[in-house]
N, C-alpha and C positions, 0 to 999 in steps of 0.2 A: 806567646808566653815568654819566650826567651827576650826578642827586643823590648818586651815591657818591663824585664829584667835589667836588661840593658841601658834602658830610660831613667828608670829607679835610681841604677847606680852611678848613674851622669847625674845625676841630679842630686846624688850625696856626694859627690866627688865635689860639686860645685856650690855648693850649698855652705857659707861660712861660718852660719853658728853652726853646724853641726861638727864641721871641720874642728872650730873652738872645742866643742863638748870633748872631743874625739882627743885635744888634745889635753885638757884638764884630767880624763879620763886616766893618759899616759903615766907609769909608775915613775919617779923622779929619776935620775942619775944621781943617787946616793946610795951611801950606805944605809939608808933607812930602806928605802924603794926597795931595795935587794934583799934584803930582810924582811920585810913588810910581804914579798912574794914569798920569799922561801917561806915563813912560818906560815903563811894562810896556805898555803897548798902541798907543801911539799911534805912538810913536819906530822900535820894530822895523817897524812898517806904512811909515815914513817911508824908514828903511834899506834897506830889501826896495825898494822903488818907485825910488829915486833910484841905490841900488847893486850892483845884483842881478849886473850883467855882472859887474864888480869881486870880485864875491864868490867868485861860478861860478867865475872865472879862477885866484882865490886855491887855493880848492878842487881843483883840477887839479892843480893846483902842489904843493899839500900831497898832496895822494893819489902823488905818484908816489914820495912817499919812505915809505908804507907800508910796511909787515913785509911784507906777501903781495900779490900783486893782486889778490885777492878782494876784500880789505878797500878797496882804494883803490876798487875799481870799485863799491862799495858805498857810500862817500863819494863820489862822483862823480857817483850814480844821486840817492841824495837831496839833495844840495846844487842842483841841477836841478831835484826836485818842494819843497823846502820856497825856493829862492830865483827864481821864476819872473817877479817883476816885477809882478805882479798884488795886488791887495789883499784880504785878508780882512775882508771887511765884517760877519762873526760877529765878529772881534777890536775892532773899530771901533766894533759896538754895543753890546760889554759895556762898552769904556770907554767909551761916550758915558752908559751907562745908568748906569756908578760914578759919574761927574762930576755926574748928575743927582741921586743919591743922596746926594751929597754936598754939594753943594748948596741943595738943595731938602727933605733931611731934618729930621729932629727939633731 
């Protein structure tokens, strides 16, 4: 299993459209790039942490003017599991890992 791992990644290593993909994929060395990371990952982490109650509240509010109450208690249930106040430290390593990449690349 491992050298077929090993195989895999010789083979993406050497592989040069993937290589291309890999670098199109790369955030720019600008000030958009740096931006462009901070606000998709870092900002919503910030929002969620500092305004979750606010959000919830909003969401209630919105849910009761729904078409059905299925639908509002369905917006109700998830505005709850996606706005809970906590942090997603998966969201937090991918941008720390863009910023390093971005940084630190070619």
């Amino acid at each position: 299993m491992k050298q077929k791992l090993q195989r895999r990644l010789e083979h993406l290593k050497n592989n040069q459209e993937f290589q291309d993909r890999l670098q199109e994929m790369r955030p720019q060395k600008s000030i958009w790039g740096f931006l462009g990371v901070i606000l998709f990952f870092f900002l919503p982490e910030l929002l969620n942490v500092l305004y979750y109650q606010e959000i919830n509240n909003w969401m209630v509010n919105f849910a009761q003017t729904a078409p059905s109450p299925e639908i509002g208690d369905k917006l109700i249930w998830m505005s709850k599991n996606l706005f809970d106040g906590e942090i997603s430290w998966l969201n937090l390593a991918i941008g720390t890992g863009f910023l390093v990449w971005l940084f630190k690349g070619k």
